[in-house]
N, C-alpha and C positions, 0 to 999 in steps of 0.2 A: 151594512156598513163594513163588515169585516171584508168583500170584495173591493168597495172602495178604497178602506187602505193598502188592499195590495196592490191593488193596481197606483196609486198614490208611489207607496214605496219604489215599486220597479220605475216608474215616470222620472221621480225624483234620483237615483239611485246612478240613474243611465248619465247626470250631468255630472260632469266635472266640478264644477262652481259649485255643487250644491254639497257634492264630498269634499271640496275643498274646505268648505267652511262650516261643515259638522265636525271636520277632525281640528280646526281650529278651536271650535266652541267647546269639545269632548277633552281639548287639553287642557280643559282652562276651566272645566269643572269637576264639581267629584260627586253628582247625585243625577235626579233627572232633569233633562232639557227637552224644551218642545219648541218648533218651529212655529211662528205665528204670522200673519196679517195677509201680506200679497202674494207671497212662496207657498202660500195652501190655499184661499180660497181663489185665485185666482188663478193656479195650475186645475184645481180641481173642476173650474169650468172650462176649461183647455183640454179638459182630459175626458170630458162626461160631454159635452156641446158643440166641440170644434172650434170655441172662441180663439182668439191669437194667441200664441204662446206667450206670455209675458215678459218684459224685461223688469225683473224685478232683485232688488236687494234683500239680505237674507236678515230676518229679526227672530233671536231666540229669547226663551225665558228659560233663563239657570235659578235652577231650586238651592242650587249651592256653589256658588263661584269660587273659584281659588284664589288663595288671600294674591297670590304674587301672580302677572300674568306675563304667559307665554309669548311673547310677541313673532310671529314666525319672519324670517330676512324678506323683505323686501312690502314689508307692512307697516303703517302707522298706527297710532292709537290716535282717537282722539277721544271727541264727547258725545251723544246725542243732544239734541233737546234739551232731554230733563235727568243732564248730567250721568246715565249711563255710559259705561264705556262702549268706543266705536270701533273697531278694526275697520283700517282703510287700504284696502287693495287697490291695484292698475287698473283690475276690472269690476270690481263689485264691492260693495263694504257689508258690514257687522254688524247691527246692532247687539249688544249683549245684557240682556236688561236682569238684573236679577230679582227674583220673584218674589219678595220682601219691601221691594222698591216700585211697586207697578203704582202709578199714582190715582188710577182709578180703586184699587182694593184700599191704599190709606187713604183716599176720601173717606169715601165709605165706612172704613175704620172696622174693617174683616180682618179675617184670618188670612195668610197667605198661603192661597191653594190657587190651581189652576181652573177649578170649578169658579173660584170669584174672579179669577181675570174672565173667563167667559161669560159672566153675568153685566160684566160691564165696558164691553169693547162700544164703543158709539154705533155700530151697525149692526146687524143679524148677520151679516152671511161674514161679516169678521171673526164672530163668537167660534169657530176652529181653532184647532191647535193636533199637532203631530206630532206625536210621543217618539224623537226621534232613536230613544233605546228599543223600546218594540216595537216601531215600526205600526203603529197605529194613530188613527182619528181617531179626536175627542171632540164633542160639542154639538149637542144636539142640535140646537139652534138655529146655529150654522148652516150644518148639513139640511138641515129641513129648507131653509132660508134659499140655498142652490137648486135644492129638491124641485122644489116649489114654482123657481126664477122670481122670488119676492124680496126686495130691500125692503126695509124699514128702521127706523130709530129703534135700538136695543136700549140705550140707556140713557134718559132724558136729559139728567143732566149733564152728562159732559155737554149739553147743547145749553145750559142755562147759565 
């Protein structure tokens, strides 16, 4: 795994978009943040397979978001879904979900860690996440799940 995310890192690292919007997310937090959903396991099959590079939007999880936020010029804010804040760029937007808020960990009614957002993403090969301060993969699951090339339901009920 540890070659995975360096190669992950350097992939990631080489876009503008993608530094664009770690140094957005980094100004607007003050602990750790991890990259989730289509910006990792869907480069990491682009990266490992040759599948197509994806166009995808960037979704982090802040451990600790800052009470006031930064808006950089020529950004909007708005909402997700489920009332997370959204930074909305020209060309890509934000999700910025804070890690206290993930609505699968308070179903469930855990603790909030990055290990329980990983136990309860709807799919296997979502169960990733990329520790974007050390530059490392997290989430066995996941990685085994790309490993493998097997989908499956991780977490039954968000289906029920």
């Amino acid at each position: 795994m540890e070659d995975l995310s360096a190669l992950y890192t350097t992939f990631m690292s080489s876009g503008m978009d993608f530094i664009s919007a770690k140094n957005i997310v980094m100004d607007n937090s003050s602990d750790k943040v991890w990259l989730i959903s289509g910006s990792v396991y869907r480069n990491i099959a682009h990266i490992l397979y040759g599948a197509d590079k994806p166009e995808v939007d960037f979704d982090f999880i802040i451990e600790r978001p800052k009470e006031n936020i930064i808006l950089p010029n020529g950004w909007k804010l708005g909402q997700n879904r489920y009332g997370n804040p959204k930074f909305l760029g020209s060309k890509f937007s934000i999700d910025f979900v804070p890690l206290h808020n993930i609505r699968s960990i308070l179903r469930r009614k855990l603790a909030p860690s990055i290990e329980n957002y990983l136990t309860g993403t709807p799919f296997n090969v979502q169960s990733i996440a990329y520790d974007v301060m050390k530059g490392r993969l997290a989430g066995n699951i996941g990685l085994k799940a790309i490993a493998e090339k097997i989908i499956r339901i991780n977490n039954k009920e968000k289906f029920e």
